[in-house]
N, C-alpha and C positions, 0 to 999 in steps of 0.2 A: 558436532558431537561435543557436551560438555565431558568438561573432567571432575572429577570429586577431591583432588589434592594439586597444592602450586608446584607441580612436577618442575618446573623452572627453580627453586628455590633448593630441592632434594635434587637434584642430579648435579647443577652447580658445585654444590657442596665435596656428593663423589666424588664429579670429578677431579678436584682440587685436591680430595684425601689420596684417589687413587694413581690421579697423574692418566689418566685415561688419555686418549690418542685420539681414540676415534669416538662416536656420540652413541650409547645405551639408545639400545633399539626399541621402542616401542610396538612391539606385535599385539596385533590381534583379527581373530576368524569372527566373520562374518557370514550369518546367514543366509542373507541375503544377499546377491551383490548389489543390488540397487541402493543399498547403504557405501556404499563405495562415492558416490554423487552429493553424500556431506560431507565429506572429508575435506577442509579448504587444503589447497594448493595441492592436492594429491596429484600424481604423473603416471602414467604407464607409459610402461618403458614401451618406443616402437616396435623393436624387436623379439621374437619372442626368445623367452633367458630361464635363466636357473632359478632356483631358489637363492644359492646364497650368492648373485651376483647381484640379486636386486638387495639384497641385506646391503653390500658393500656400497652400493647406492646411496642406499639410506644412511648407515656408520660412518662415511669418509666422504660422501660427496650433497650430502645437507640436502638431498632429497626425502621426501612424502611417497611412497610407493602403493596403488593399489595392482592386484592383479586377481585373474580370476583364471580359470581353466585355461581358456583358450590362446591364455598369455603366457603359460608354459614351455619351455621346447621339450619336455620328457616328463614321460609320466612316472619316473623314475623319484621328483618333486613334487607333482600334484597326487599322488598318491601317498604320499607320509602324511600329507594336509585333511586326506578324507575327502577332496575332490574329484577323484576316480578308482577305479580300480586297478590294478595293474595289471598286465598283461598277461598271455599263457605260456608267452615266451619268459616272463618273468619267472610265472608258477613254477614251468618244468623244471628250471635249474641253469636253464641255457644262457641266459644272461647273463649273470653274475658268474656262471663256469668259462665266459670268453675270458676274462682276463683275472677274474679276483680269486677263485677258489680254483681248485684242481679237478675238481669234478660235479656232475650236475646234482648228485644227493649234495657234498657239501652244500650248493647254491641254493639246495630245497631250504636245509637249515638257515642258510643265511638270511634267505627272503623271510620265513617264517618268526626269525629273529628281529624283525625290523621295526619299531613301534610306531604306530599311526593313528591319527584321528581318524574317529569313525566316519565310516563310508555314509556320505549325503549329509550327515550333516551340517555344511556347513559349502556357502558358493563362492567365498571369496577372500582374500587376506588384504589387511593393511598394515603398512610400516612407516614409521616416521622418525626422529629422531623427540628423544620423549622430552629434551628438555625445553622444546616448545610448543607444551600440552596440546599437541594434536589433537588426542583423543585418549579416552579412558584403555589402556592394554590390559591384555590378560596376563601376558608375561613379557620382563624386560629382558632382549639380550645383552650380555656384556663381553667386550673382546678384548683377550689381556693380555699379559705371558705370564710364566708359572707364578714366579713371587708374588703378584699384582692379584693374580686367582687364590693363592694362600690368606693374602691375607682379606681379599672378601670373603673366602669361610671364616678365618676368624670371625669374621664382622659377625655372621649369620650364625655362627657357634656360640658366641657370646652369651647372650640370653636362650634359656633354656635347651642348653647345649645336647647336640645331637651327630651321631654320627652320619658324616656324608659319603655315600657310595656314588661309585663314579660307572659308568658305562661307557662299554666303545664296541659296535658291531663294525667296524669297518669305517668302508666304504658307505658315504651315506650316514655319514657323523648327524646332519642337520634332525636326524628322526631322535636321534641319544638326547641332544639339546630340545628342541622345540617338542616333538610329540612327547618325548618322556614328562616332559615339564607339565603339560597340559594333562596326560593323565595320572600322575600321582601325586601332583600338588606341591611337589618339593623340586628344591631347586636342583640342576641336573647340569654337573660339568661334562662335555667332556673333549677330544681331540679333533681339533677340523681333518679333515679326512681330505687325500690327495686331490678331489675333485674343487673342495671351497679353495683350497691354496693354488689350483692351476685356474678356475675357474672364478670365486670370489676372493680372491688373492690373499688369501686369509695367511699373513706370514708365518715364518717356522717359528718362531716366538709363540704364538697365539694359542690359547687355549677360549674356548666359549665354554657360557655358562648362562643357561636361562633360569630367571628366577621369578616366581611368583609372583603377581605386581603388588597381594598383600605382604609380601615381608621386604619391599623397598625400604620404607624406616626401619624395622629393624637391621636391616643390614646400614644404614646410615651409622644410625644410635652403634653398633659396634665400634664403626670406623672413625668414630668419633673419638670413643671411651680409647678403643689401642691408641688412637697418635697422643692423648693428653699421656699414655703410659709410655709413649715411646718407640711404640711399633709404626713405623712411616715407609713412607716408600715413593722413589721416582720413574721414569720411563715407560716406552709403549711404542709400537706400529700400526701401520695402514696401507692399503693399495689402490688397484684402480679395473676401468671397464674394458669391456669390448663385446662383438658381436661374434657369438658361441660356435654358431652351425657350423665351421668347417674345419672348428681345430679339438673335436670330439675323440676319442680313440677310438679302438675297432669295437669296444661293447655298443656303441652307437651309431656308427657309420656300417657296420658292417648286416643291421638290422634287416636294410632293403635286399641285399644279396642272399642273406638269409630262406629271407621269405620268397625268394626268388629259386633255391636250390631246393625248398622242401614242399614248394607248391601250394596248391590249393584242391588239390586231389587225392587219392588214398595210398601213393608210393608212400613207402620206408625204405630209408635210406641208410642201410648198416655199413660203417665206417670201419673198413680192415684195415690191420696193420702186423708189426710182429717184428722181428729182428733178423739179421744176418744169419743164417742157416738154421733159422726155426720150423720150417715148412709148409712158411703163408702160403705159396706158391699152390701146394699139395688140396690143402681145406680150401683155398679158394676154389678148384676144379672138384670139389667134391660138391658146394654148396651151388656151383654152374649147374652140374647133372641134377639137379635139384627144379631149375629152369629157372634161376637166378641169372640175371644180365649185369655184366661187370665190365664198372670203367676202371683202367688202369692207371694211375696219377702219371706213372714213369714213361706210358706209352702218352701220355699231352703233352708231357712237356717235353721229346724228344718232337712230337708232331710241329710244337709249335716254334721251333729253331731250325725248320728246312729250307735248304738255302730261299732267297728270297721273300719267306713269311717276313709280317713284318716285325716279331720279335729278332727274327735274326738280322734283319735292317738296322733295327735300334743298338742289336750290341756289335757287330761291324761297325759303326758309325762313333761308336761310343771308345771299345776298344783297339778299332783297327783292321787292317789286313793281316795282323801278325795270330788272329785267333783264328783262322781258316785255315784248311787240308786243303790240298790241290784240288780235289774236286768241289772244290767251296762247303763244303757242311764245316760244322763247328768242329776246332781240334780243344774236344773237352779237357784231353789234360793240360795242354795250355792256359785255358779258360780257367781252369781250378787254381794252377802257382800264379796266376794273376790275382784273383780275390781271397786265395789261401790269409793271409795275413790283412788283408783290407777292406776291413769293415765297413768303408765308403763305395768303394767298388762294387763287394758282395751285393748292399740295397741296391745299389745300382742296376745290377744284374739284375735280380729278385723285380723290379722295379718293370724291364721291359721283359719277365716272362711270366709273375705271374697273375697279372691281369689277362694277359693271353690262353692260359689255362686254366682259369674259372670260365673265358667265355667258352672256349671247348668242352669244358665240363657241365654247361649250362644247355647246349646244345648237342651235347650224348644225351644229356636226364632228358630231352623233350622230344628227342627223337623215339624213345624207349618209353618212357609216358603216353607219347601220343598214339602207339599201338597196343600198349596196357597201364592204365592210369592205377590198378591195383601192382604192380609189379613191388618186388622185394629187388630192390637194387644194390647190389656189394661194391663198396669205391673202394679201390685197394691203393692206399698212399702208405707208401712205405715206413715215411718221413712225418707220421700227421700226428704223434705228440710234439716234435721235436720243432714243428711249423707252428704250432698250435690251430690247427684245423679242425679238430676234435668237434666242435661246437655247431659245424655245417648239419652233423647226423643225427640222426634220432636216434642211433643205439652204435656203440660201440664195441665190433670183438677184439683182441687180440693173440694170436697165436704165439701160443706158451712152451719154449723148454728153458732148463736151467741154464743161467749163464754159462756154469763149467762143459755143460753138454752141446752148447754154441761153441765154444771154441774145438770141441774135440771134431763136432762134424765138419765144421770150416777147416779146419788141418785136412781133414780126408777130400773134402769136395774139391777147394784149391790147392790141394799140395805145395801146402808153408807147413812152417813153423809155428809153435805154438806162441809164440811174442809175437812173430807178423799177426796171427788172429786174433790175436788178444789187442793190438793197436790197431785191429779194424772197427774191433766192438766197441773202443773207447770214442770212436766217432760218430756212433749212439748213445742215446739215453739210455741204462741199466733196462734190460729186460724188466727184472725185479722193479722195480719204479714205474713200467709204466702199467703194470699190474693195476695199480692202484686208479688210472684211469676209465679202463674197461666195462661192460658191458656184461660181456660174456668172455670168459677164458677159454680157450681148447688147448688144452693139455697134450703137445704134440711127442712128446719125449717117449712112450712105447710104441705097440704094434701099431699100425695101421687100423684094424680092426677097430681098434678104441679108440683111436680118431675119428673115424666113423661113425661109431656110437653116438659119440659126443657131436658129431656136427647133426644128424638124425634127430637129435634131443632139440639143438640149436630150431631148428629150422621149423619143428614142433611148436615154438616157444614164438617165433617171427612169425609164423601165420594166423596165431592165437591174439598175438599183438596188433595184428593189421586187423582183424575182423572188429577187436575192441575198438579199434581207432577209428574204421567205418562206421559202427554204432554211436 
């Protein structure tokens, strides 16, 4: 591929004004990938990777990078390129509400907020380090820290001065930089996002900034004019590789189990919860008589610590003979002033029971599918903002009274003190807060009757939901 300008002569120059680190990235999409096969010394990586690991590739490690679809690990990256579309697990919310937003409308927004290249046009990308005229880019990235980036706006402010807006949707910073750049022509800073700095090691220093490959000169010609006036500047960082697939968080490992809890059939899966004397307990047996089949979180995981399971194997072996009752079952409150204070421990714990209680709750949903594949199935986790489990169901209730009306019925039910119930509540999450996570509220604080109402309505709403979801 020729070039149209001595890219070697303009970037030199940068980098000497800017003190750059790492090498201005030469991108650019391709329509075809079979244009990938002129690109001399270009690489694909063997592994399949990220977007911005292969960028670091290229910036720090004096690689040529092509890559097309199938050299992706997530569509999370070939989908900001216009290579695929994203998912339905992306669309609903469910994705981006496992670990980044608080809820799946938030995640509707945030997906929606994501700017991308259009879908097909375009089968492949190339990167290079531009100052050994690879190939002609559409846009150059550059990787700095803040001063470094000031005063490349300068540079770009210089002639015909313009104000620069900066974007940041998050997570998935590389759509702000790269797709923003390509669709509105102007250069587009902005913050690498937790994934490039765990994943493209992109330092806490670093800010990106893609810029248009026509205002390369003029961002030179700025950076020229400042230093003859005395605006100069020194320092910069870089990182390094590695092979992705197994050090992902749960928005991505957790994908297969996912897909594994909500099937391939027409169950819904309504996630209950509620607080300390709210009376889940109550609307759960209302929404049962209803012919709703309910797994109970509290009744797996007490299943799956009976003597000799092998969770309970794992934590005898782990913690000892000192956490068993005479009759060998687990002495829980022991077990609790054990990981009370110990965060190493707790995982630990957590560690050999709850893999043990997904596969029981994998094997109640197929048990109960495999006799009605339409069933409305209620999981009652007590615990499932506070676990963040939230993200397993298609629709979430929660069962609603006032904090202040939590503790008065917890006084009556276990006769305490209003400070013991009130230091029961503090080892939940606020009622009020997890409001904000829900689905559907039920308002349990009057008559029973209105409870009823409200779950009536609920259940109206859940069979109208399943038919749409069949359709």
């Amino acid at each position: 591929m020729q070039t149209q300008r001595d890219w070697e002569k303009i970037v030199r120059r940068m980098e000497l004004l800017m003190r750059l680190k790492s090498f201005p990235v030469a991108f650019k999409m391709l329509a075809n990938k079979e244009e990938l096969h002129n690109i001399s010394f270009l690489r694909r990586v063997a592994q399949k990777s990220t977007l911005c690991q292969m960028i670091t590739l290229v910036r720090n490690f004096d690689w040529t990078v092509g890559a097309e679809l199938s050299d992706f690990l997530t569509p999370t990256c070939s989908s900001i390129l216009g290579l695929e579309d994203i998912p339905e697990v992306h669309k609903d919310g469910t994705f981006r509400s496992i670990v980044w937003v608080k809820t799946r409308a938030d995640a509707r927004k945030y997906e929606a907020s994501i700017p991308r290249l259009p879908l097909g046009k375009y089968e492949a990308v190339a990167m290079a380090p531009l100052v050994y005229n690879p190939f002609e880019p559409d846009i150059v990235l550059f990787y700095a820290n803040p001063a470094q980036m000031m005063l490349l706006i300068n540079a770009l402010q210089f002639e015909n001065y313009e104000t620069m807006q900066f974007h940041c949707v998050g997570e998935s910073s590389c759509s702000d930089a790269i797709a923003r750049c390509y669709l509105t022509g102007k250069p587009s800073l902005t913050i690498p996002c937790y994934g490039e700095r765990r994943y493209g090691h992109a330092q806490d220093e670093d800010l990106v900034m893609a810029v248009p490959v026509d205002m390369m000169e003029k961002a030179l010609r700025g950076l020229e004019t400042l230093y003859r006036r005395g605006v100069r500047y020194p320092i910069s960082y870089a990182g390094a590789e590695q092979d992705l697939a197994q050090a992902f968080p749960g928005s991505y490992g957790s994908m297969g189990q996912l897909e594994q809890f909500r099937g391939q059939d027409n169950r819904l899966l309504l996630g209950v919860t509620g607080g300390i004397a709210t009376g889940k307990s109550t609307v759960v047996k209302m929404l049962q008589q209803k012919g709703a089949p309910v797994i109970d979180f509290d009744l797996l995981a007490r299943k799956v610590v009976e003597p000799d399971e092998p969770a309970w194997q794992d934590i005898v072996a782990y913690f000892g003979q000192q956490v068993l009752q005479d009759d060998r079952a687990l002495d829980r409150k022991k077990l609790s002033e054990l990981i009370f204070r110990d965060l190493e421990k707790r995982k630990k714990l957590e560690s050999f029971t709850h893999p043990r209680i997904y596969e029981e709750f994998a094997k109640e949903l197929n048990e109960i599918t495999a006799q009605d594949p339409n069933a409305i199935i209620l999981v009652d986790v007590p615990l499932m903002i506070e676990l963040n489990l939230q993200y397993i169901f298609h629709k979430l209730m929660l069962v609603y009274i006032p904090g202040a009306l939590q503790i008065e019925r917890l006084m009556k039910r276990d006769g305490i003190s209003r400070e013991e119930a009130a230091n029961m509540l503090k080892a939940q999450l606020p009622i009020e807060e997890k409001v904000g996570y829900a689905d559907y509220v039920i308002n349990n604080e009057g008559e029973l009757a209105a409870t009823q109402k409200q779950v009536d309505e609920l259940w109206a709403k859940l069979k109208q939901i399943q038919q749409e979801k069949h359709a």
